[in-house]
C-alpha positions as CSV (number, residue, x, y, z in Angstrom):
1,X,51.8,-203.7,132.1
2,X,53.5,-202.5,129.4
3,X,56.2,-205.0,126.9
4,X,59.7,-204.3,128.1
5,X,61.6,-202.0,125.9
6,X,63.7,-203.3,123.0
7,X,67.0,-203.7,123.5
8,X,69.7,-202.1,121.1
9,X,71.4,-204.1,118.6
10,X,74.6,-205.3,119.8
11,X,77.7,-205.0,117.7
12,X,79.5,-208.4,116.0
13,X,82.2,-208.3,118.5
14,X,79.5,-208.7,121.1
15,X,77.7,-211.2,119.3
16,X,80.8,-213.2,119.0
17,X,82.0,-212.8,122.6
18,X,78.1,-213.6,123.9
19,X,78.7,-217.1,121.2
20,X,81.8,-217.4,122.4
21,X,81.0,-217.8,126.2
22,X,77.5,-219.1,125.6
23,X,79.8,-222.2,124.1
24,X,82.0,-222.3,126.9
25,X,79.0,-222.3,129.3
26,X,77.7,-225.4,127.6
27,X,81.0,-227.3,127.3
28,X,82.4,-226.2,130.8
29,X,79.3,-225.1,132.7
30,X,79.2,-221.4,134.1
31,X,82.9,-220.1,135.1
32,X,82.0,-217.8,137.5
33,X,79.0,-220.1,139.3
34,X,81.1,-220.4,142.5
35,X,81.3,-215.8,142.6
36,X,78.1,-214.2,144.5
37,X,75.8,-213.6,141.3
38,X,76.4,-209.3,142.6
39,X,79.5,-209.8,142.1
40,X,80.0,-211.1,138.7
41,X,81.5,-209.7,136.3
42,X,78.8,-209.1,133.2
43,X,79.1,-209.2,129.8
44,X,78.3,-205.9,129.7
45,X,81.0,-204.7,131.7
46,X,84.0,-206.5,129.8
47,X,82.8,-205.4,126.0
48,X,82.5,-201.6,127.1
49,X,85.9,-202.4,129.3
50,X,87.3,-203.5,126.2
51,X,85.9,-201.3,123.9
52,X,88.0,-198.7,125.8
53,X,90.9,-200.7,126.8
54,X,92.7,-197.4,125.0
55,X,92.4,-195.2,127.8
56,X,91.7,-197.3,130.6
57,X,94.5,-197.8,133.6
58,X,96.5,-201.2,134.3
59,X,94.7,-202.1,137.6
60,X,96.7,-203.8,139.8
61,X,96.3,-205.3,143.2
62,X,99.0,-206.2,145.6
63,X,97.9,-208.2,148.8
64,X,100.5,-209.5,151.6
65,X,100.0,-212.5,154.5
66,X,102.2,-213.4,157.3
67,X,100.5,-216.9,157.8
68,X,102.1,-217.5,160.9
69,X,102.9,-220.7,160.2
70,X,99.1,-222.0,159.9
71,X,97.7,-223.2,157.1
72,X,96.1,-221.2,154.9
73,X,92.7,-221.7,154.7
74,X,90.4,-221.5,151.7
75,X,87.4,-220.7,152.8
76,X,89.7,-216.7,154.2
77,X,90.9,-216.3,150.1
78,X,87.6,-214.5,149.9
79,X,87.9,-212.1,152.7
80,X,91.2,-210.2,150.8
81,X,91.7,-211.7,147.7
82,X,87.6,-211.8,146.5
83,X,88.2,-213.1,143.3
84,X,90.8,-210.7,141.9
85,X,88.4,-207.5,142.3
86,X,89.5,-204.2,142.8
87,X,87.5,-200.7,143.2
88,X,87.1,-198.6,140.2
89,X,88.2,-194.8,140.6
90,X,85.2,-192.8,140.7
91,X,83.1,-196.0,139.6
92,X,80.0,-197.9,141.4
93,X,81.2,-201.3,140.6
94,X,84.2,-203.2,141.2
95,X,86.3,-204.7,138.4
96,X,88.5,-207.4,138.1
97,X,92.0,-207.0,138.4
98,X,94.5,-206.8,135.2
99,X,97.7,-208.4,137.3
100,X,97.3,-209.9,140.8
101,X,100.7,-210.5,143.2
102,X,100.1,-212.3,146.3
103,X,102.9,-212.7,148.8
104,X,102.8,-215.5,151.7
105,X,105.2,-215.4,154.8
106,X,105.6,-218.4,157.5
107,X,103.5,-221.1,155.3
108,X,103.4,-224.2,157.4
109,X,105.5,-226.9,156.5
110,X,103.5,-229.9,155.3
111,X,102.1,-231.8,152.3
112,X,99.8,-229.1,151.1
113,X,103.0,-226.3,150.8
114,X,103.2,-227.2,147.2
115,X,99.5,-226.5,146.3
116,X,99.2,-223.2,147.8
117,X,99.7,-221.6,144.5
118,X,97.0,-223.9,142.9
119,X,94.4,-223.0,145.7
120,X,94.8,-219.3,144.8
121,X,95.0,-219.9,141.5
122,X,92.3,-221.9,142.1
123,X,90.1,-219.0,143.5
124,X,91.5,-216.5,141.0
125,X,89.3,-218.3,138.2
126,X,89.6,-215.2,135.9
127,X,93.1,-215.3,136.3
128,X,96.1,-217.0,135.0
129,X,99.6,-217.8,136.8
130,X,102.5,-216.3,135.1
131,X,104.9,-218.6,135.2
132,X,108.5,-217.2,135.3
133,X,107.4,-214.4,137.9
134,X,106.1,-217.1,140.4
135,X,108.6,-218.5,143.2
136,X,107.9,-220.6,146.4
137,X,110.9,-221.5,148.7
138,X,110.8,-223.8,150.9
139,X,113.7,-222.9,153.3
140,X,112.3,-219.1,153.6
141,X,108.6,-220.7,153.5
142,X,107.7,-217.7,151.1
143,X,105.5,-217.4,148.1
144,X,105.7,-214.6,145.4
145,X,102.9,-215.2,142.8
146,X,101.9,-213.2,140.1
147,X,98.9,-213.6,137.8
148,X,97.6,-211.9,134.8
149,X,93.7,-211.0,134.0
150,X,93.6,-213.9,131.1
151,X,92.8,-211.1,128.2
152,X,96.0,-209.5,129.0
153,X,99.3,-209.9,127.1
154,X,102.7,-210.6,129.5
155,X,106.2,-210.5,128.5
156,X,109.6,-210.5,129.4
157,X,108.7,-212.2,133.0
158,X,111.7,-212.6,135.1
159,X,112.8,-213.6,138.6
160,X,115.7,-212.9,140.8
161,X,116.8,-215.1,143.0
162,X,115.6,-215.5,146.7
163,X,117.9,-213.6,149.8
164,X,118.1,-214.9,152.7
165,X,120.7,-214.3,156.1
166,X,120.7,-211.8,158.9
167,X,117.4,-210.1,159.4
168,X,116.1,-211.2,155.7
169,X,114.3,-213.8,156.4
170,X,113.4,-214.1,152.8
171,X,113.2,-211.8,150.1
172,X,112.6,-212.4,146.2
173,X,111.8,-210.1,143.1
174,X,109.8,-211.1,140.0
175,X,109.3,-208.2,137.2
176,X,107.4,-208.9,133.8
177,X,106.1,-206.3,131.0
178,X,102.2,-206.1,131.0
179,X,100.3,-204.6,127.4
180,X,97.1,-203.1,127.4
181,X,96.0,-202.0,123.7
182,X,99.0,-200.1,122.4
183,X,100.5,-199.5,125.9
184,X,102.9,-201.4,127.6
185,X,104.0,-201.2,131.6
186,X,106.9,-202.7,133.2
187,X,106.2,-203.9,136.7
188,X,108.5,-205.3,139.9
189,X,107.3,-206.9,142.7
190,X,109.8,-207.6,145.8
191,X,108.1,-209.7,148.6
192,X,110.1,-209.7,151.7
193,X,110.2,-211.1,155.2
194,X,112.4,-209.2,157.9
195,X,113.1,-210.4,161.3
196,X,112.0,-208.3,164.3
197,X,114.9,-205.7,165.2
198,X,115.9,-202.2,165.9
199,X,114.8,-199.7,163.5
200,X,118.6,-199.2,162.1
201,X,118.5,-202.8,161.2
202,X,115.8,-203.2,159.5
203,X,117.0,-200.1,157.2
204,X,119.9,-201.9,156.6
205,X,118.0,-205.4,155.2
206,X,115.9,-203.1,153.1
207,X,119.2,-201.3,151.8
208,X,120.6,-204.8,151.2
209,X,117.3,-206.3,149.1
210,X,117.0,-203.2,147.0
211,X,120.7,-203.6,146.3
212,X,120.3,-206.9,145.1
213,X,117.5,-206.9,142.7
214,X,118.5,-203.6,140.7
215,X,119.0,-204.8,137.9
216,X,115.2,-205.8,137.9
217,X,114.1,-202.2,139.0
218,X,114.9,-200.5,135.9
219,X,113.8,-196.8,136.1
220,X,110.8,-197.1,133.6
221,X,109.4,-200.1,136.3
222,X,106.9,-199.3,138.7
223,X,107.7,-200.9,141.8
224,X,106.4,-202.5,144.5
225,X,108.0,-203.5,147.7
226,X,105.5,-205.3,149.9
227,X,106.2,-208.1,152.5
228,X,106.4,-208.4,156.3
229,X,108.5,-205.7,157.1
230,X,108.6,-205.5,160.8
231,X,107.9,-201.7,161.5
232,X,106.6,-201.5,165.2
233,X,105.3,-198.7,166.8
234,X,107.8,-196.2,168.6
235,X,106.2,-194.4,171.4
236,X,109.1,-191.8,171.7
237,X,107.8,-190.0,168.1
238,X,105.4,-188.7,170.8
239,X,106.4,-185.8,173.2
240,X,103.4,-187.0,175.4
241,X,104.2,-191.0,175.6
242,X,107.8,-190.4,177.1
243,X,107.0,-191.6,180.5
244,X,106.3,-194.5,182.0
245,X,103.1,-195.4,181.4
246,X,103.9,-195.3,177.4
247,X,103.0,-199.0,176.5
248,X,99.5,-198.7,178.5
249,X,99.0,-195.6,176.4
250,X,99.0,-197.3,173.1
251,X,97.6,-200.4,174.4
252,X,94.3,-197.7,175.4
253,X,94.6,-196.2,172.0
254,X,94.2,-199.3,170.3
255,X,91.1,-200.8,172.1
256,X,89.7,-196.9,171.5
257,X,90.5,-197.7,167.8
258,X,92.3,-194.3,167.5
259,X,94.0,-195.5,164.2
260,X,95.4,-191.5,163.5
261,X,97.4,-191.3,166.9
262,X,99.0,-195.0,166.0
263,X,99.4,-194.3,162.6
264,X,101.7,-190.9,164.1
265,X,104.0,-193.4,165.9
266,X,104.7,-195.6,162.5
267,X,108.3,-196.5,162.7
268,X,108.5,-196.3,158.7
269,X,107.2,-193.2,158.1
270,X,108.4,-191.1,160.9
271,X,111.5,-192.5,161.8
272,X,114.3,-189.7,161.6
273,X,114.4,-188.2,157.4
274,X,118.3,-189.1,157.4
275,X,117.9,-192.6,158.2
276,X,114.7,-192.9,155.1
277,X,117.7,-191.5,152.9
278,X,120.6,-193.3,153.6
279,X,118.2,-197.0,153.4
280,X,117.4,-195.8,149.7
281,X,113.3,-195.4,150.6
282,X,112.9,-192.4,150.0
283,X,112.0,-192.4,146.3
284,X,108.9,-195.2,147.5
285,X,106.0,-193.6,148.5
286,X,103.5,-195.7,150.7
287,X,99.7,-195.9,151.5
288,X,98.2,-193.9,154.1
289,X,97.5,-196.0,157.1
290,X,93.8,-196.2,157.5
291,X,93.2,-199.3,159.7
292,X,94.8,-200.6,163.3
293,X,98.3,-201.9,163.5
294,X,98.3,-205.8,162.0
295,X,100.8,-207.6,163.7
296,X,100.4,-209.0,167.8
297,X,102.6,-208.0,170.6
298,X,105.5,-209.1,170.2
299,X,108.4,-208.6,172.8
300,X,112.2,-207.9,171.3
301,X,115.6,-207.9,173.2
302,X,117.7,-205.2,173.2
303,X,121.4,-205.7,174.5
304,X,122.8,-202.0,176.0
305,X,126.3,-202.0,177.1
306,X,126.6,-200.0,180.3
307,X,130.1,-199.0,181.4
308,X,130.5,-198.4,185.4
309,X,134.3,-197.1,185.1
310,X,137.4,-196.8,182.5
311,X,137.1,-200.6,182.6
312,X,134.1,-201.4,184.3
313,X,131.1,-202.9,181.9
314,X,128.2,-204.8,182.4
315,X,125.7,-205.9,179.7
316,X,122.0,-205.9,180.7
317,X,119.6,-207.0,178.4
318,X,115.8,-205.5,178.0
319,X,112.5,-207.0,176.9
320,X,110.6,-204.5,175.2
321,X,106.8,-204.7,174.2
322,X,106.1,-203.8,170.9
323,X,102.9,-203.6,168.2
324,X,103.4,-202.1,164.9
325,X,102.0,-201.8,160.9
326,X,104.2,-204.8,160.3
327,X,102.4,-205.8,156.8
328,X,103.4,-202.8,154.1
329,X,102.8,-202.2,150.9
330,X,105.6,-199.9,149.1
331,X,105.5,-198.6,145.3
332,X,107.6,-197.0,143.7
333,X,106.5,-195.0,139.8
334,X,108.3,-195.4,136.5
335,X,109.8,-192.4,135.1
336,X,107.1,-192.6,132.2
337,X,103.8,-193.9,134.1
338,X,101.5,-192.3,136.9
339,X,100.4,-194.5,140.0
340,X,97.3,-193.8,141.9
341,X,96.5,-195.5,145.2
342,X,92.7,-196.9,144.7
343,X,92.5,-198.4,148.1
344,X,94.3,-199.8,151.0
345,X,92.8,-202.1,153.7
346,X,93.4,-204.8,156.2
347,X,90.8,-207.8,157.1
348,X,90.6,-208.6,160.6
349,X,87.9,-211.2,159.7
350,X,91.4,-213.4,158.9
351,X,92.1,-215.3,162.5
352,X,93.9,-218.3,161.1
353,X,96.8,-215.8,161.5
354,X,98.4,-214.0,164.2
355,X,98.8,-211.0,161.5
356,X,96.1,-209.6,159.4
357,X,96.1,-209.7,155.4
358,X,96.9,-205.8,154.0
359,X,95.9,-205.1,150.0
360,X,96.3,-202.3,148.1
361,X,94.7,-201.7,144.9
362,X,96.6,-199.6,141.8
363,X,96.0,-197.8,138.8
364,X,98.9,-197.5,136.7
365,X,98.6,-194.8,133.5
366,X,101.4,-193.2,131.2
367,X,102.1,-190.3,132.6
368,X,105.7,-188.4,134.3
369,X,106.1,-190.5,137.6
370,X,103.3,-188.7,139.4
371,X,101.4,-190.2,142.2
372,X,97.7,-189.4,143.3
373,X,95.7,-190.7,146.2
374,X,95.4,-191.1,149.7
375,X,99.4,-192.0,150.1
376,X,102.2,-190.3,152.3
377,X,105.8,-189.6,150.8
378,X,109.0,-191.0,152.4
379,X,110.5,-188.1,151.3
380,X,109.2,-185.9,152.8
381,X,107.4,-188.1,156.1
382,X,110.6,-188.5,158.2
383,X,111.3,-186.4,161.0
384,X,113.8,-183.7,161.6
385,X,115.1,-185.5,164.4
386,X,118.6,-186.6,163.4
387,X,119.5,-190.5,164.9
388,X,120.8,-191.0,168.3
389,X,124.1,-189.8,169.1
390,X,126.2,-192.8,170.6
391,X,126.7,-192.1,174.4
392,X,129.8,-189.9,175.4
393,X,132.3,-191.3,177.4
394,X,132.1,-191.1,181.3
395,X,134.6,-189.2,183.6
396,X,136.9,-191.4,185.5
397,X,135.3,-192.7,188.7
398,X,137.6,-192.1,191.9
399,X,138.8,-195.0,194.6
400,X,135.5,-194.9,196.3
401,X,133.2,-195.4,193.5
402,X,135.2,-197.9,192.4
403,X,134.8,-200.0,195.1
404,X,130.7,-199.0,195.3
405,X,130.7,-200.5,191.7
406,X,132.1,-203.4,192.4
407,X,130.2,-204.2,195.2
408,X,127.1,-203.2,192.9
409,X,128.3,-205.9,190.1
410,X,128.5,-208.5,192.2
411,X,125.2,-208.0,193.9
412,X,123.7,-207.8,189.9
413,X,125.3,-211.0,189.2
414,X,123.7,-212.6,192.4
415,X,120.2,-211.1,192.5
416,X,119.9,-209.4,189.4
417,X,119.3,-206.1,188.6
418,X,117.1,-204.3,191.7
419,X,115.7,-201.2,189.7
420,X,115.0,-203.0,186.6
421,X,111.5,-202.4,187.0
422,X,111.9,-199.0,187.7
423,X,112.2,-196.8,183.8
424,X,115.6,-195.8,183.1
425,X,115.2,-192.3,183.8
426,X,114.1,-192.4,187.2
427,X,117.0,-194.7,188.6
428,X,118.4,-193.8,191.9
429,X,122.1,-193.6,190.2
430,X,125.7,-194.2,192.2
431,X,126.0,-190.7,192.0
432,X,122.8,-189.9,193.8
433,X,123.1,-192.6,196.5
434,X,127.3,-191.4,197.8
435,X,125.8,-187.7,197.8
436,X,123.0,-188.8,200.1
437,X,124.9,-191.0,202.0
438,X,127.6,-188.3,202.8
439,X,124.5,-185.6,204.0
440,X,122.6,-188.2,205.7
441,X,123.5,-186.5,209.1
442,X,121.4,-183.6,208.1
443,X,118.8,-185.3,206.2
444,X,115.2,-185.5,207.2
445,X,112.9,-188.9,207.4
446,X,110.8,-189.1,204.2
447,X,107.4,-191.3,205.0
């Protein structure tokens, strides 16, 4: 066999780095020992990284977990957070991360709700916290942590404080100034935590955080607004779901996997353009969704007031099932940088949760405020539909009806509600039943 090739000379700034960490090895032992030896990061890879840290993009990955008020476990860090790597743009290999932000909703209660940051930080060994853009709170039981690859400079980290009241279960926004060579990015994360609600609702919480932390969202910042957000699936953005077997339809669709039929019934992105605009979203732009929805079944109550007469109501209250792309990730470009969307994902492999983990992976270059990627626009992914008119008054209801209500009230109040299994729509009305009692001389018997 022949004797291996000569390597090239390296450069002093590689012999010093290769000293450097050789010394480190000895004093410390080897820093990445507990990382799967394919995916280390080599010496290699950070001198030519750094010899063109000039036109390389900031690389930043955002990752959001609901724990569902489990612990978290630290044996799943792996599965979405794997050591601070994100995918290269057009490269074979994957890289490590220049600023990480990890957001935790529902952390359990206990001892160990204090050293949650340390066990990620713990796990991002090439990583370091930054300080003033980390928050935990313990009433919300949310995290927002933000940590910097160790070789880059941070200033200017801030934090806002956390919201909380009505459907905000928690929200909080941290925003720091990252520099790469001789270019600087301001960034702004906003964790949030919504409650389950109607869709007009949960509009209005996101009207009310981005309200709050403006002064952090400068229009230079790039922005990104990731969280439980508590989108659910709405069947009626589908002319062939409105009947009554809608629920079973996307119940089918999921165990088919059929993510691009789901992902068409996104409450976020294809709830009615007006209501995207008025809730301030529409200068965000979002991920395309790529995986199945990451949140359980969950049932919500919705209270409808039904009036029987001038002054005749009855309230009547619904369970309805819903499943939805709960976990989000939202950005928002500066007015001087370009975002592009690397990669957006779920891990299912998580089960200590009821919800699944959702990253996404940026890269972040000077630029005019354009986007590239695999991503769908919130201004443009609403639909023409305009909201819900509210319900027009009824006529007056004569002597007769009158009575035929009341009789129907008090039989509600007794038994309940008879066609409350039946959908809405096909309801034998008051209406329906005088007109066939009146003609029942001339009616046939229906078997």
């Amino acid at each position: 066999p022949a004797a291996p090739a000569r390597p090239e000379a390296a450069g002093p700034n590689q012999h010093a780095r290769i000293a450097q960490e050789i010394d480190a090895r000895q004093r410390w032992g080897d820093p990445q020992a507990h990382i799967p030896e394919g995916e280390r990061v080599q010496l290699s890879d950070r001198s030519s990284e750094a010899s063109s840290s000039r036109d390389r993009p900031l690389r930043v990955l955002a990752v959001t977990l609901n724990c569902g008020d489990a612990p978290l476990k630290a044996v799943e860090l792996r599965a979405f957070l794997r050591h601070g790597r994100v995918a290269r743009r057009g490269g074979t290999r994957d890289v490590l991360a220049d600023v990480v932000a990890v957001t935790l909703q529902e952390v359990k209660i206990s001892s160990l709700f204090a050293r949650v940051d340390r066990l990620i930080e713990a796990h991002l060994s090439q990583h370091e916290r930054v300080p003033n853009a980390c928050i935990a709170h313990l009433q919300a039981r949310m995290f927002l942590l933000v940590f910097r690859r160790r070789d880059v400079a941070v200033s200017d980290a801030t934090h806002g404080r956390v919201i909380t009241g009505g459907l905000v279960k928690g929200a909080c926004c941290a925003a720091l100034t990252c520099a790469i060579a001789d270019r600087s990015y301001r960034l702004a994360f906003i964790g949030c935590h919504l409650v389950t609600g109607m869709l007009e609702r949960l509009n209005d919480a996101l009207r009310k955080i981005l309200d709050a932390f403006q002064s952090l969202l400068s229009s230079e910042a790039v922005v990104f607004t990731f969280g439980d957000l508590d989108y659910r699936i709405h069947t009626t953005y589908d002319d062939a779901l409105k009947d009554a077997d809608a629920w079973a339809t996307v119940v089918r669709l999921t165990t088919e996997r059929s993510v691009p039929r789901l992902a068409a019934l996104d409450g976020l992105t294809r709830q009615p353009q007006v209501n995207i605009d008025a809730c301030g979203l529409a200068a965000f732009w979002t991920p395309a969704l790529n995986f199945l929805p990451t949140s359980p079944v969950r049932y919500i109550e919705q209270v409808k007031l039904h009036r029987f007469g001038p002054t005749l109501f009855k309230k009547i209250e619904y369970k309805i099932p819903v499943l939805g792309y709960t976990d989000r990730v939202l950005f928002r470009p500066g007015s001087n940088t370009d975002v592009t969307c690397v990669a957006h994902e779920s891990v299912p492999a998580v089960t200590s949760s009821d919800h699944k983990p959702v990253s996404a992976a940026f890269e972040i270059s000077v630029g005019f405020g354009n986007v590239h990627g695999d991503i769908v626009d919130l201004a443009t992914s609403g639909s023409d539909e305009p909201p819900p008119a509210a319900p027009a008054r009824p006529e007056a209801a004569g002597p007769n009806q009158h009575a035929r209500i009341a009789q129907e009230i008090d039989a509600r109040q007794r038994w309940g509600d008879p066609q409350a299994h039946i959908p809405e729509g096909e309801r034998v009305q008051l209406s329906d039943r005088s007109s066939e009692a009146s003609s029942s001389r001339d009616r046939p018997l229906r078997v």
